[in-house]
Each structure stands twice: as structure tokens, then as C-alpha cells.
C-alpha positions as semicolon CSV with decimal commas, in nm:
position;residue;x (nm);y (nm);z (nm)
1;X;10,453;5,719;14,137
2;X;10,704;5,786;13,833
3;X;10,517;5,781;13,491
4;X;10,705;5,782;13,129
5;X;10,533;5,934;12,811
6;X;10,546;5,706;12,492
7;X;10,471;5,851;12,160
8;X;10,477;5,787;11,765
9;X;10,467;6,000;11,550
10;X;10,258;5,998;11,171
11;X;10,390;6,246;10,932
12;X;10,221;6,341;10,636
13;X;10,447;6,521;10,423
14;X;10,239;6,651;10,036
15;X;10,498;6,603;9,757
16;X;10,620;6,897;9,551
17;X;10,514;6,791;9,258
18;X;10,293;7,024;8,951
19;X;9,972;6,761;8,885
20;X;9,807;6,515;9,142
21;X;9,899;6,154;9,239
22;X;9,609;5,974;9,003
23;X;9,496;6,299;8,743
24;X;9,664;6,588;8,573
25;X;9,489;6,826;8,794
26;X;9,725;7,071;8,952
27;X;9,882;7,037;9,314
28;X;9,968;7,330;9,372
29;X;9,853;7,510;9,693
30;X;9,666;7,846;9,734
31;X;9,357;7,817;9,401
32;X;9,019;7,926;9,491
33;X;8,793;7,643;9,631
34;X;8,719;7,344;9,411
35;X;8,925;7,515;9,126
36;X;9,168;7,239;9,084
37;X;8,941;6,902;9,034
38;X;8,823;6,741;8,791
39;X;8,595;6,406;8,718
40;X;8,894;6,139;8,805
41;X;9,003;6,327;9,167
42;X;8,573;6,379;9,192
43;X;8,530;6,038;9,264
44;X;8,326;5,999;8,939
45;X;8,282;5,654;8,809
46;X;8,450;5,506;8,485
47;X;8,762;5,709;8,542
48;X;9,088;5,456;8,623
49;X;9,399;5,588;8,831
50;X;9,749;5,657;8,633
51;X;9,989;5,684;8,880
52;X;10,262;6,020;8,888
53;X;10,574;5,863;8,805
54;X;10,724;6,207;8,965
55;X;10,543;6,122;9,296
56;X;10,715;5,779;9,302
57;X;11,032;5,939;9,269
58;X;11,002;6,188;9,564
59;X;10,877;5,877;9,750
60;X;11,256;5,766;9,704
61;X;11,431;6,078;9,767
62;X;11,246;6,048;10,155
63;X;11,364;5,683;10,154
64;X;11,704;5,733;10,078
65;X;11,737;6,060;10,319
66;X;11,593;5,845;10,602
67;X;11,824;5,568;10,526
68;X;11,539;5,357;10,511
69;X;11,480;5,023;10,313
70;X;11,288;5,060;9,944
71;X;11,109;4,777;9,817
72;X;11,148;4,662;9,498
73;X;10,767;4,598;9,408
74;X;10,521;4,778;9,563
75;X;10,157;4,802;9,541
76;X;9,867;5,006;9,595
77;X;9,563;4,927;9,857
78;X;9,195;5,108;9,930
79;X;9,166;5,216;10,252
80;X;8,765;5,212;10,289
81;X;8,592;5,492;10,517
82;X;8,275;5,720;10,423
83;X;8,401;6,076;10,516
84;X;8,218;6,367;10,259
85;X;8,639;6,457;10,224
86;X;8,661;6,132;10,028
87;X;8,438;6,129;9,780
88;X;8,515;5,770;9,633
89;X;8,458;5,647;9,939
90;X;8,812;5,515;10,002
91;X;9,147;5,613;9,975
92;X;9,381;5,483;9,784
93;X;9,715;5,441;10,011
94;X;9,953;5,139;10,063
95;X;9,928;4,864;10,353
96;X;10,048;4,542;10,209
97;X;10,416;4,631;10,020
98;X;10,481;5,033;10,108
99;X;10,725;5,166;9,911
100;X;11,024;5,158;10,217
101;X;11,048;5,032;10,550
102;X;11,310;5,011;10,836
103;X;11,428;5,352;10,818
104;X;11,562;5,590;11,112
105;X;11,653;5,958;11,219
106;X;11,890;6,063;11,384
107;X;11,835;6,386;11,621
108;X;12,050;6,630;11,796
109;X;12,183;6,474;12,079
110;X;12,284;6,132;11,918
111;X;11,915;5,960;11,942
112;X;11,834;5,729;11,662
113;X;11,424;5,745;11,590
114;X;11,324;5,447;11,385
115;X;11,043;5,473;11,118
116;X;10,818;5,183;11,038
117;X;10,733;5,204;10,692
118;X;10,689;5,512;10,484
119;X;10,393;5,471;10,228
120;X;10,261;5,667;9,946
121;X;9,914;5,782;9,967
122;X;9,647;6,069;9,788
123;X;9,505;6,320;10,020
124;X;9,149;6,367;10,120
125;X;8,941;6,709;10,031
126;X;8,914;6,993;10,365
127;X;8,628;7,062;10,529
128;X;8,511;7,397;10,639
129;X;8,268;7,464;10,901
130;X;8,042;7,763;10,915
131;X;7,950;7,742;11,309
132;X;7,722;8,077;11,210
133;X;7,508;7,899;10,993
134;X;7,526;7,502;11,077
135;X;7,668;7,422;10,791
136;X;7,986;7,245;10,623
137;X;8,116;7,303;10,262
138;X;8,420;7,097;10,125
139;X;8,657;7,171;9,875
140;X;8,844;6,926;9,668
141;X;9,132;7,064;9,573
142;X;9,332;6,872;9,782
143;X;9,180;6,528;9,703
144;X;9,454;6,291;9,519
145;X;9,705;6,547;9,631
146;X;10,044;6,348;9,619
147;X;10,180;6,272;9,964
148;X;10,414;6,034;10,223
149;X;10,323;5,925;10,539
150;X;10,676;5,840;10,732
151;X;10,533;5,647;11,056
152;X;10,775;5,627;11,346
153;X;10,792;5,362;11,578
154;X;10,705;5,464;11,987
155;X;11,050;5,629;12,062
156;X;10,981;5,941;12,206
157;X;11,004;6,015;12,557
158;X;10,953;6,413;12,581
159;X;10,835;6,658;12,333
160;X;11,203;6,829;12,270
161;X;11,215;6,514;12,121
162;X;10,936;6,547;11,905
163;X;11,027;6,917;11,813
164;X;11,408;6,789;11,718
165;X;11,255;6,513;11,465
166;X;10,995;6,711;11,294
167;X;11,271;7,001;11,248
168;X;11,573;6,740;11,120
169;X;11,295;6,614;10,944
170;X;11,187;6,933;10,783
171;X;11,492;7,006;10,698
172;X;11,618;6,658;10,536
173;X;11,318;6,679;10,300
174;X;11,281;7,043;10,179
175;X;11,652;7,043;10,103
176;X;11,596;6,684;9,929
177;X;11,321;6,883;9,695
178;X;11,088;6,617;9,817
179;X;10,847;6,868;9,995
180;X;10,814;7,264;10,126
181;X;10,650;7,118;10,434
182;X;10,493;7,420;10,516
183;X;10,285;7,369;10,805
184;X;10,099;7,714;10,798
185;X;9,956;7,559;10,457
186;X;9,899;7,212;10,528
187;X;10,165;7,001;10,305
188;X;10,387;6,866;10,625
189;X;10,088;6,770;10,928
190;X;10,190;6,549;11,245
191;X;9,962;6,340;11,425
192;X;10,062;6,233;11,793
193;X;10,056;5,884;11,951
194;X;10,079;5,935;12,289
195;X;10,002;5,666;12,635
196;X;10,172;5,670;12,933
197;X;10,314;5,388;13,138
198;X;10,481;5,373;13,466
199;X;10,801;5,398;13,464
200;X;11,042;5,077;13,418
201;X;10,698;4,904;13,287
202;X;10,730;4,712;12,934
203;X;10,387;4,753;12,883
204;X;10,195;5,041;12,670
205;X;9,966;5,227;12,841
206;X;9,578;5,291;12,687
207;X;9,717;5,509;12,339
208;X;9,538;5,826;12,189
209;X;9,591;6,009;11,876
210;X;9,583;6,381;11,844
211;X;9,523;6,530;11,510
212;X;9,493;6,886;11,369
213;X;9,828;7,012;11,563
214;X;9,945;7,257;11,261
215;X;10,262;7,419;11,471
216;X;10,533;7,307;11,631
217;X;10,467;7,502;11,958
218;X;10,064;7,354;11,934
219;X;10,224;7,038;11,887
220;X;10,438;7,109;12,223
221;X;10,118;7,222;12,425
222;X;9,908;6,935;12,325
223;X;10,173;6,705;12,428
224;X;10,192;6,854;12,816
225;X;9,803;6,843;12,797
226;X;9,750;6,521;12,718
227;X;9,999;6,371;12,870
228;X;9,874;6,527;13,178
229;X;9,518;6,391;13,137
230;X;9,658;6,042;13,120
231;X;9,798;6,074;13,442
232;X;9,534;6,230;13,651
233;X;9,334;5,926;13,521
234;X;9,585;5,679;13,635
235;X;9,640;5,839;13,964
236;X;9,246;5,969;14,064
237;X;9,054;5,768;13,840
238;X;8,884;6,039;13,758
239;X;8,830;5,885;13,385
240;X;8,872;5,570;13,203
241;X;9,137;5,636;12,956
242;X;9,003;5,449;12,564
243;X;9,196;5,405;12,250
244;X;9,019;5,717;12,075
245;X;9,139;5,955;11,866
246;X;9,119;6,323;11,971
247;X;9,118;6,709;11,835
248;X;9,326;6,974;11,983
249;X;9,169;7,290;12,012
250;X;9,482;7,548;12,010
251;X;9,252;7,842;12,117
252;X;9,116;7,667;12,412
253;X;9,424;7,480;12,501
254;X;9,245;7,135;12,534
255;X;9,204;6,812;12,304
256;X;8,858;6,625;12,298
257;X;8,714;6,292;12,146
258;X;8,669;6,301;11,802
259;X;8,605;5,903;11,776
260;X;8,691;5,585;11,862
261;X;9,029;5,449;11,721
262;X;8,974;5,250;11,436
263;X;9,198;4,927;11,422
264;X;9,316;4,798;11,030
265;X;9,025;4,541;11,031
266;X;8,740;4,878;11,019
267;X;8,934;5,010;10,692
268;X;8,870;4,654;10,549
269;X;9,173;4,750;10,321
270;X;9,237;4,526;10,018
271;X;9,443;4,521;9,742
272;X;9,345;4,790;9,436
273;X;9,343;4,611;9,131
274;X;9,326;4,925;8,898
275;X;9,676;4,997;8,969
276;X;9,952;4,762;8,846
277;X;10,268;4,683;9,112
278;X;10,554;4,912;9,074
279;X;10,944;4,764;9,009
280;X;11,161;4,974;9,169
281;X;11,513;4,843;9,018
282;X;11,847;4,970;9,160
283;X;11,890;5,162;8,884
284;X;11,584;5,411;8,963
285;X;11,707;5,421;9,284
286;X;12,074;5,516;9,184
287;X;11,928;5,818;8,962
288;X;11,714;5,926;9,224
289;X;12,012;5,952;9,422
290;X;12,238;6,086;9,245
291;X;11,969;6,386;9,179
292;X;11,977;6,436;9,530
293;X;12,107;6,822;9,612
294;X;12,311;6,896;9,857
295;X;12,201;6,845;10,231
296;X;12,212;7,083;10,500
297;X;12,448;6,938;10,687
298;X;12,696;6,942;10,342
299;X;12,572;7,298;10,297
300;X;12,706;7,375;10,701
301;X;13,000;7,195;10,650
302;X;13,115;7,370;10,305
303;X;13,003;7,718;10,439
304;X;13,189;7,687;10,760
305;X;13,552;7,477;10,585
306;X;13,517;7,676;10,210
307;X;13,395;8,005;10,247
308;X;13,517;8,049;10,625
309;X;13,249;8,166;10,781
310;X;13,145;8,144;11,167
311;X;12,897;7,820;11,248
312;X;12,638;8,105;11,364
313;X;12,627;8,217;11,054
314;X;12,627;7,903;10,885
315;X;12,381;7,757;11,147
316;X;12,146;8,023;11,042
317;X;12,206;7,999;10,653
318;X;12,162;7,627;10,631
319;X;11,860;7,546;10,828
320;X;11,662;7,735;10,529
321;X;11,631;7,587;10,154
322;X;11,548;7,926;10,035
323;X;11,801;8,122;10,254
324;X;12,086;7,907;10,125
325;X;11,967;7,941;9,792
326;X;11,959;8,349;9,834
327;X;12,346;8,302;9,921
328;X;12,513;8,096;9,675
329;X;12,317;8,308;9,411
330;X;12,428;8,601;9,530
331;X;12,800;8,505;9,634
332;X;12,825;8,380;9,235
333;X;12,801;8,753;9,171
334;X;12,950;8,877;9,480
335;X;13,254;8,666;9,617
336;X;13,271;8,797;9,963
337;X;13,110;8,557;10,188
338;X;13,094;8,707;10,495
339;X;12,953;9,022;10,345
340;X;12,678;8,830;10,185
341;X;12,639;8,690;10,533
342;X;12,597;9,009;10,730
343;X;12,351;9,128;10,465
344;X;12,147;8,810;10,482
345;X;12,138;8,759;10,842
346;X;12,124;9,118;10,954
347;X;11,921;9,331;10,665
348;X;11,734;9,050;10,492
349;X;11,628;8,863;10,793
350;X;11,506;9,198;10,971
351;X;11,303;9,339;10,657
352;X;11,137;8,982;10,606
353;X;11,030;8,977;10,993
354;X;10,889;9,359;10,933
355;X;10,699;9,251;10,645
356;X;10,549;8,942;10,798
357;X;10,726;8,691;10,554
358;X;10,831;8,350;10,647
359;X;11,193;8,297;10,543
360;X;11,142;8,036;10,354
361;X;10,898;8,248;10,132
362;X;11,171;8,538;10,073
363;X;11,207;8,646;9,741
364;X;11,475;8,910;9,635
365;X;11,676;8,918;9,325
366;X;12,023;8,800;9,372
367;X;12,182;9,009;9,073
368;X;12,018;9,333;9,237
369;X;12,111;9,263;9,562
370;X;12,516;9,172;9,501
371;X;12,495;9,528;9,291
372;X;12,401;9,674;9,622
373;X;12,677;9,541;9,783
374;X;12,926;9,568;9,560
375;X;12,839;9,997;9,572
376;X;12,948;9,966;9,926
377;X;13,262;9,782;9,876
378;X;13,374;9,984;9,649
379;X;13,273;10,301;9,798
380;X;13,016;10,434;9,546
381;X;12,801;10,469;9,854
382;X;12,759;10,430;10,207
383;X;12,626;10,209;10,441
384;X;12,329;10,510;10,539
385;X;12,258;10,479;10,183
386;X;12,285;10,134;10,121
387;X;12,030;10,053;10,379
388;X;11,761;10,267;10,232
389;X;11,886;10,120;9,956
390;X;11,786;9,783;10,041
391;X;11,415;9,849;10,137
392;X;11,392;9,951;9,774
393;X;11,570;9,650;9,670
394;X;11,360;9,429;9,898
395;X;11,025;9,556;9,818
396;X;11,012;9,685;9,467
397;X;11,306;9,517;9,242
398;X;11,497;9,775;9,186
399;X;11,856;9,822;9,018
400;X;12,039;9,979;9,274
401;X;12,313;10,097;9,054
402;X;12,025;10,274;8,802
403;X;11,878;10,438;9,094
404;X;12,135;10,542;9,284
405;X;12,213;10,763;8,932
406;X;11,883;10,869;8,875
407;X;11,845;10,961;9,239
408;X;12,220;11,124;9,280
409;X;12,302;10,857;9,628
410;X;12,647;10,869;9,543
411;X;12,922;10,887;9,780
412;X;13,048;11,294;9,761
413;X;13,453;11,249;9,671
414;X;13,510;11,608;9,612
415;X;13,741;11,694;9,913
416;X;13,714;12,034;9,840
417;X;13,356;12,055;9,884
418;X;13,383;11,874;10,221
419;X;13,624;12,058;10,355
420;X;13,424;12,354;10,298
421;X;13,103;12,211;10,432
422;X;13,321;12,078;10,755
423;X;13,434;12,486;10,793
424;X;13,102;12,565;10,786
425;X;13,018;12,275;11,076
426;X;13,265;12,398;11,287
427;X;13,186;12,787;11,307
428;X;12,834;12,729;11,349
429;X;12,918;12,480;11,692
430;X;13,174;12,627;11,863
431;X;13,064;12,487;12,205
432;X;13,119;12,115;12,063
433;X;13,459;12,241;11,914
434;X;13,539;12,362;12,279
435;X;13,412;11,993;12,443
436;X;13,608;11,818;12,224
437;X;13,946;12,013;12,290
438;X;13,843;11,985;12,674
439;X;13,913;11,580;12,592
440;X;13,511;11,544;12,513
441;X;13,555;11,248;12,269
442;X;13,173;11,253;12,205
443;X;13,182;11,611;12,054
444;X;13,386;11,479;11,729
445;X;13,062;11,226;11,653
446;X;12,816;11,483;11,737
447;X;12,987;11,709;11,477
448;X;13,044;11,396;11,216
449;X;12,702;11,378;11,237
450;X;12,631;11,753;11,110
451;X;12,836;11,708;10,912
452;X;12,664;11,365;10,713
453;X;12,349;11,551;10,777
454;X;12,448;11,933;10,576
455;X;12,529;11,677;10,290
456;X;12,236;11,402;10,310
457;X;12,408;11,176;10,430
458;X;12,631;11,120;10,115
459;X;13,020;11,162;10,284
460;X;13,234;10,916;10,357
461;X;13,214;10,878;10,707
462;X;13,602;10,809;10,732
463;X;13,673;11,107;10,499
464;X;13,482;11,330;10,739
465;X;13,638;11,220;11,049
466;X;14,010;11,281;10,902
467;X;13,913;11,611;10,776
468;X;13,774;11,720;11,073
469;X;14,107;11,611;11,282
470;X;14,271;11,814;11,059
471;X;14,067;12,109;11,046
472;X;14,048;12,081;11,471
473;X;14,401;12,099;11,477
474;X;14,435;12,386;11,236
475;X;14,215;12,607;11,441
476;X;14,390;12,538;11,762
């Protein structure tokens, strides 16, 4: 028998902004435990909400990039569960009026996925388990954290599917500003709604939700697992599928029950009456986009019609905020875009995968490295130079054109001093003189390269080569 795979996805995307959604705590990720919190975020009594107007506005930057519907009032709801993450005891999220619905996706390939409703919502605290000693601490510091939820409706079939809407996804919202959605550090988190029908059936099959999937290629795996152990249990029996929601282990490869699946009756969710509706006019909505910077699609577009460069180059340029960001800075102080191009994609790239950073986290000066380039171009030094060089560049800051001074890395012009030094290259090899006259092409590199290293590798390359042509000939 044929089976299909339904699945929804929940996104939870944290907003970039500096203070929390309900205090002026800060946001920001990476503070030492319970460091950011304070009485309000605490769950301490007394202490009324006052919503981040800056939060809102993000909220409208994912509706209008999703091209779904904003509603002009919205309203906040508690969500009631007793979790020691939440230490009020609910959360404060939106059920009745979210702040857009009706919105879709489109994905490579031409496939529209439709979202439900996305809905603004603070973040819980994280637990951390000490399996040594039995015990659980939490920290806070993400508690009222700002975030988005963008819920999907059931349209995935496979998990290239999946993969292709969390990536346009990441990708419409960190170039929006609305998030990083860095998954290695929590602020973009996916849980799966998967059941599985057969196939040609109208009907939903018994539906599970995974959580804690924090990679794409986790969220792959638990896909093929699960969906597997729904259809051994159709087809053997072997156990009776329940609406629960479950774990995935990544280590072991495996998800198991966490609890039963709560339906919106267990929440007992009703309307919070500390925090007044919100009137979003058309004007809002107009600034908001009109703030908007450019998307990545624009960015492919421009870099592949203005600046002529090759859609593989492009492609790889404008899937990152930050490596987009590393080009037009440096391209306003170098205007050779395919240069700036071969640097990015070849040096940068490589030194960032050496080092262990994540491109998005790159961070090189764009003033320093354009001066690097621009030494090349104009033949101050060479490329030998220039890519040792770089690692300075990359890792320390440097001035390029400072150093190379201080350090004496330019380019030797003198051709009388090369000529000499190629003399001197050919007397002491007079077997490689003899290959190359014998039609060994390989013998003129070999002896470039003695050259380049007599002199540190300061030459022009070129200049060598023609000099030794001529000297060849000379003592023919």
C-alpha cells in the first residue's frame, strides 16, 4: 500500500530587537545565565506589561515579506500552562486577533506554502539538565524574549520541501532585518507536524509534533524517522499511533513521547486585559514597508544585470545578509566587482571555514580589505603576497598598505636587479636550461619558481617570465 506524508510546520523566529517584548531587559543572545532579567520578565507580581513598539514593527516586516494579511487591531491572550520555564505561569501570546493571517511562500520549484496566521508571542526561560547529578537549573534570560510564530498550513509532502521553506524563509527574514535566525543559538526553531495517510485519502492520519530539531539536516532525519514509525504502525500494528508530542534525540537518531498533545481548550487561553488592542493603520504599515531593505532576490538580480557578474557568484553572495553586506562595502571602495567576488568567494569563504566561523558571523573590515586589493591591481604586490596578506587582514585588522611598508612586501620593479638575480638562476641549473631548450616546457616554471623564491617571493611573476625568455635566448 502507497502512503503520503502530511506536515505543518511552526516557526518560531526571536526578533532582532535590543530590550524584551514586555521589560527593558536586554535580548540580546550569549549573557551569562540569569544575567538579563529582571522583576517584570521574573514573573513577579505588581509589575504590568508595556509592549515593544519595535517588536510590533518586525511583526510587520514578516507580514509583508510573506504577503500575508495584517490586521488592523490586534490583541494579546494568556496562554495558561505550569512549566518552571514560565514563571508567571502563562504566556502571553495571541489566539483571538494575531497580528496577520492568510499569508504564503513560495519555494523553489513554483510551490506556494500557505501560512495560517503569524502571531506575536514572549519566549519561555531554557532548561538545563544535569543527568550527573539529577538535577535541572533554568535560566531566564530568554523569558519575554520578543518573537513570531509563522504557522503553516499541512502542505508538505517530503522534507526537500521542508528544507526549501525554512531556507526561503531564512533568507526573506534576515535580509528583512526582522531576525538572524540563527539556529545554532536558538532565535529561528521549527517544530514538525507530521501524520501519514494513504495515498489519494482526504483524511489526516493520527498527527505528532516533534520539537527540539535545531538543524536543518536533524530536521531532515527526524522527518524519515518518524515518518517511518507511522507506517510500520499502519502496516504491522505493531503500535497505536496517539496525537502526542515527541523529542528527537539527534545523537541517538530516534524521537520519543514527551506528552500528550494538548488541544486549545487545556491552555484555557483568554483574553489579557493588561494589554490594550493595538491599531495597526495603513500608514504604519506603509513605513514599515518602505523601511524594508533590499531582498535577496533584488540583491541577485542587481548583482547579476548591474555589476555583471556570473549567477554562481551571485547565488553565493546573496543567500547571506552579512556576505552581501561585506560586498557592497567593499565594492564602494573598490569598483571592480568581479574582483571583490573572487576574493569573497575564494579567500574569505576558505579562511572563515578554517577558522570555524559561520558566514553569517564574518567580520572583516571593508576599507582594509579593498586596500588589499587595490595593491594587487595596481601591482604594488603580488598575488603570493596578497594572500598572506589576507590572513593578516582576516585575523588581526590590519592596514595592508602600512604593513606591507613596514614589512618591505612590495613588488621588486628594479629590472636591473632581476635580471641579475635571473643570471644567477640560470648558471646555477643548467640541466633545467638544457630541458627547456630540448622543448621541456615545465623547466621555464621550475626556474620561475627559483627565481620568486632567491627574491621572497616579491617579482612580478610576468616580469620574470619575459626576462627569462630573453635571457634563454641570449645564451643560446
Amino acid at each position: 500500500m502507497k502512503y503520503e506524508v502530511v506536515m505543518g510546520l511552526e516557526v518560531h523566529i526571536e526578533l532582532s530587537t535590543e530590550s524584551k517584548l514586555f521589560c527593558s531587559c536586554s535580548a540580546k543572545f550569549g549573557a551569562e545565565a540569569n544575567q538579563n532579567v529582571c522583576p517584570a520578565c521574573c514573573g513577579m507580581l505588581g509589575l504590568p506589561p508595556v509592549v515593544n513598539k519595535r517588536a510590533i514593527e518586525l511583526a510587520i516586516a514578516a507580514a509583508l515579506v510573506t504577503n500575508s494579511e495584517i490586521t488592523p487591531v490586534m490583541t494579546f491572550d494568556k496562554k495558561n500552562y505550569f512549566y518552571p520555564d514560565l514563571p508567571t505561569g502563562y504566556q502571553i501570546t495571541q489566539l483571538f486577533a494575531p497580528i496577520c493571517k492568510n499569508g504564503w511562500v513560495e519555494i523553489p520549484g513554483g510551490k506556494r506554502i500557505n501560512i495560517s496566521q503569524i502571531h506575536i508571542e514572549e519566549d519561555a526561560g531554557k532548561l538545563l539538565h544535569d543527568s550527573y547529578n539529577h538535577t535541572s537549573m533554568v535560566d531566564f534570560n530568554r523569558a519575554s524574549v520578543p518573537l513570531v510564530e509563522i504557522v503553516s498550513k499541512p502542505d508538505f509532502r517530503t522534507s526537500d520541501e521542508v528544507i526549501a521553506y525554512l531556507e526561503k524563509l531564512r533568507l526573506l527574514l534576515t535580509f528583512a532585518g526582522v531576525s538572524d535566525c540563527k539556529m545554532q543559538e536558538g532565535s529561528m526553531r521549527c517544530d514538525v507536524n507530521l501524520s501519514v495517510r494513504e495515498a489519494g485519502s482526504d483524511t489526516l492520519g493520527t498527527r505528532t509534533e516533534m520539537k527540539n530539531i535545531n538543524s536543518l539536516k536533524a530536521i531532515a532525519r527526524a522527518i524519515e524517522y518518524e515518518s517511518g514509525r507511522h507506517i510500520d504502525a499502519l502496516e504491522t500494528g505493531c503500535e497505536v499511533l496517539v496525537q502526542e508530542t515527541r523529542r528527537w534525540d539527534d545523537d541517538r537518531g530516534v524521537t520519543f513521547s514527551m506528552r500528550e498533545k494538548e488541544a486549545a481548550a487545556d491552555y484555557r487561553y483568554f483574553p489579557n486585559a493588561e494589554l490594550m488592542p493595538v491599531h495597526i493603520d495603513e500608514d504604519w504599515i506603509a513605513r514599515v514597508r518602505d523601511a524594508l531593505p533590499e531582498s535577496s532576490e533584488a540583491k541577485f538580480e542587481r548583482m547579476t544585470g548591474v555589476y555583471g557578474l556570473p549567477e554562481y557568484d551571485s547565488k553565493l553572495i546573496s543567500v547571506s545578509r552579512n556576505l552581501s553586506r561585506i560586498f557592497e562595502e567593499t565594492l564602494s571602495c573598490f569598483d571592480k566587482p568581479k574582483e571583490v567576488s573572487n576574493w569573497i568567494i575564494g579567500d574569505l569563504l576558505a579562511a572563515a571555514k578554517v577558522s570555524g566561523v559561520n558566514e553569517d558571523d564574518i567580520a572583516i573590515d571593508a576599507g582594509n580589505f579593498a586596500k588589499l586589493m587595490r595593491l594587487v591591481d595596481d601591482g604594488t604586490i603580488n598575488r603570493t603576497v596578497a594572500k598572506k596578506l589576507f590572513v593578516k587582514v582576516f585575523e588581526e585588522n590590519i592596514d595592508p598598505e602600512a604593513y606591507g611598508r613596514e614589512h618591505n612586501l612590495g613588488m621588486v620593479s628594479d629590472s636591473g636587479q632581476l635580471e641579475q638575480v635571473v643570471r644567477e638562476v640560470l648558471a646555477e641549473n643548467e640541466k633545467s636550461v638544457n630541458d627547456y631548450r630540448d622543448g621541456k616546457q615545465k623547466a621555464l616554471g621550475f626556474l620561475v619558481g627559483q627565481v620568486m623564491k632567491k627574491m621572497a617571493g616579491k617579482p612580478n611573476p610576468q616580469a620574470v617570465n619575459e626576462i627569462l625568455l630573453v635571457e634563454l635566448v641570449i645564451r643560446d
